[in-house]
C-alpha positions as CSV (number, residue, x, y, z in Angstrom):
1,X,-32.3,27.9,74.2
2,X,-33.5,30.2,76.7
3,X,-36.7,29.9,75.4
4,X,-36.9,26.5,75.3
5,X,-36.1,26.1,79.5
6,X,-38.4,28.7,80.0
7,X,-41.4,26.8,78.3
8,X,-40.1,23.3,79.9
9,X,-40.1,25.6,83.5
10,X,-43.4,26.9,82.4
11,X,-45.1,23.6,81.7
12,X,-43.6,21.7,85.2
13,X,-45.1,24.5,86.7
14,X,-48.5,23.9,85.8
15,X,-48.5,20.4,86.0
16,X,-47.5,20.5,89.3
17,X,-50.2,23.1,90.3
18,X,-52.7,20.7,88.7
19,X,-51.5,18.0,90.5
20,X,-52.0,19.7,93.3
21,X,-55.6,20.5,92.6
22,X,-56.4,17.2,91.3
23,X,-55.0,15.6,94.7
24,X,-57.3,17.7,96.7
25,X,-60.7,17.4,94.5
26,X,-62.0,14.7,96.2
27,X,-61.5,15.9,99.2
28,X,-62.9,19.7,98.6
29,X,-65.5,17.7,97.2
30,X,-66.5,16.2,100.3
31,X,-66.6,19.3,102.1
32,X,-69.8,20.5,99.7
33,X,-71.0,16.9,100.3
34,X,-74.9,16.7,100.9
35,X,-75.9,13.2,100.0
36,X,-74.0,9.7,99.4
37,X,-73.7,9.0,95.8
38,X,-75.3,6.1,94.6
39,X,-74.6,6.1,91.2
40,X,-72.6,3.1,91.5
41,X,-75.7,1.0,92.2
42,X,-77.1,1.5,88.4
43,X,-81.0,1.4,89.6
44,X,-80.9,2.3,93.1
45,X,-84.0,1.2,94.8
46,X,-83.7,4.0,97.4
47,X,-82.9,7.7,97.1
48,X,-79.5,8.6,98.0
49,X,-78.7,9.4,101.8
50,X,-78.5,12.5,102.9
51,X,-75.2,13.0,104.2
52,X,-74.0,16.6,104.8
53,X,-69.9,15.7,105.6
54,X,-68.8,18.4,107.6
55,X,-71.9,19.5,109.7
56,X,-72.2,15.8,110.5
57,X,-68.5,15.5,111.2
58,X,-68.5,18.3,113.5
59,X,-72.0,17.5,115.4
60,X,-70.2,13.9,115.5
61,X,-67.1,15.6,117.1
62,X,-64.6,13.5,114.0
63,X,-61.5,15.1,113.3
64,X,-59.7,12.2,112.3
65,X,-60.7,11.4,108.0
66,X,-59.8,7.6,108.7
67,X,-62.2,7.7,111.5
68,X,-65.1,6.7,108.4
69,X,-62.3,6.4,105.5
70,X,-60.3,3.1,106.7
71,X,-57.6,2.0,104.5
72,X,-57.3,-2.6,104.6
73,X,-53.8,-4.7,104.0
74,X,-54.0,-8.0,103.8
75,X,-57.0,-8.0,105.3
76,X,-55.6,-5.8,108.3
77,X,-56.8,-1.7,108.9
78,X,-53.7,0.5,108.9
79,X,-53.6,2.5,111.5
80,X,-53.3,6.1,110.7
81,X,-54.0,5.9,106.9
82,X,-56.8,7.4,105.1
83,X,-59.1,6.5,102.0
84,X,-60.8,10.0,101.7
85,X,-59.0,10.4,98.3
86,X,-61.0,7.2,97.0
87,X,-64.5,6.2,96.4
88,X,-65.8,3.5,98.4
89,X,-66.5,1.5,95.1
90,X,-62.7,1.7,94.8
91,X,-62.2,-1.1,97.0
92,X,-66.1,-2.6,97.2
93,X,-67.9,-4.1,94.4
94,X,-71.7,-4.5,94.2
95,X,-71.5,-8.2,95.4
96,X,-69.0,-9.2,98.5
97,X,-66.1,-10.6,97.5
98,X,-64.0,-12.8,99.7
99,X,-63.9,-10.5,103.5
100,X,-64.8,-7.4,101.7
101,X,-68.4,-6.9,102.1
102,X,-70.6,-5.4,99.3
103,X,-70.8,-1.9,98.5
104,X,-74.3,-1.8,100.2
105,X,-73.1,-3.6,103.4
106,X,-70.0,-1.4,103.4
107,X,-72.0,1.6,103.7
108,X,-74.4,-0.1,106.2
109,X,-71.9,-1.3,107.9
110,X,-69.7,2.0,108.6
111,X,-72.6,4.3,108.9
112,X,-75.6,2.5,111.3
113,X,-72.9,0.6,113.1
114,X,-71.6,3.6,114.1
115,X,-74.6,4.7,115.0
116,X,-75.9,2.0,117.2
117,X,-72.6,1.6,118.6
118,X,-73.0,5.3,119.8
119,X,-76.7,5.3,120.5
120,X,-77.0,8.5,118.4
121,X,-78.2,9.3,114.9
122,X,-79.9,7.7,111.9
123,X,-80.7,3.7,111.7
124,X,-83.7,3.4,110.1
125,X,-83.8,3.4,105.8
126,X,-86.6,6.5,105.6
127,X,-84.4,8.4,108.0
128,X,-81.3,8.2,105.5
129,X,-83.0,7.9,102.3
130,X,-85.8,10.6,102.2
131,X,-88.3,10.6,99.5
């Protein structure tokens, strides 16, 4: 019997510990993070962008993770929620649908608007996507 609980203990354990782990992937991930992915886009027509997170986030002065990584409801942003724990293609597909702009746009969108908005940083494609 003892045995048994022990083993039981032993396996809740680890499970939680890779839970854990699991639940902070994606974002360790981003901290290595030197170009967007564009694997979703099957035959990209431009190199991926370089994108080095957290130099960018600190030259940028962004503490705040749903500064870039909004979360929508009912067609609404929530204030103080975060997406960093998702992939953009999560929640855009390759064509708009409805409000939700395409995956393309959505990255257009969040990354040169900010930019022009600021009047800092990258706006043209060969300063993003680098051959």
């Amino acid at each position: 019997m003892k045995k048994r609980r022990c083993f039981y203990l032993t396996a809740v354990v680890v499970m939680t510990l890779m839970s854990i782990c699991c639940w902070r992937l994606p974002v360790a991930a981003q901290e290595n993070m030197t170009s967007v992915d564009n694997g979703d886009f099957g035959r990209p027509e431009r190199t991926p962008s370089i994108f080095r997170h957290d130099a960018h986030n600190e030259k940028a002065k962004i503490d705040a993770c749903n500064t870039c990584h909004h979360v929508y409801k009912d067609g609404k942003l929530v204030d103080n929620e975060s997406s960093e724990d998702r992939r953009c293609a999560d929640c855009h597909d390759l064509k708009a649908v409805g409000k939700t702009p395409s995956l393309r746009r959505a990255f257009h969108l969040r990354c040169v608007g900010c930019h022009e908005k600021i009047g800092r940083g990258p706006i043209m494609c060969g300063e993003c996507h680098k051959k």
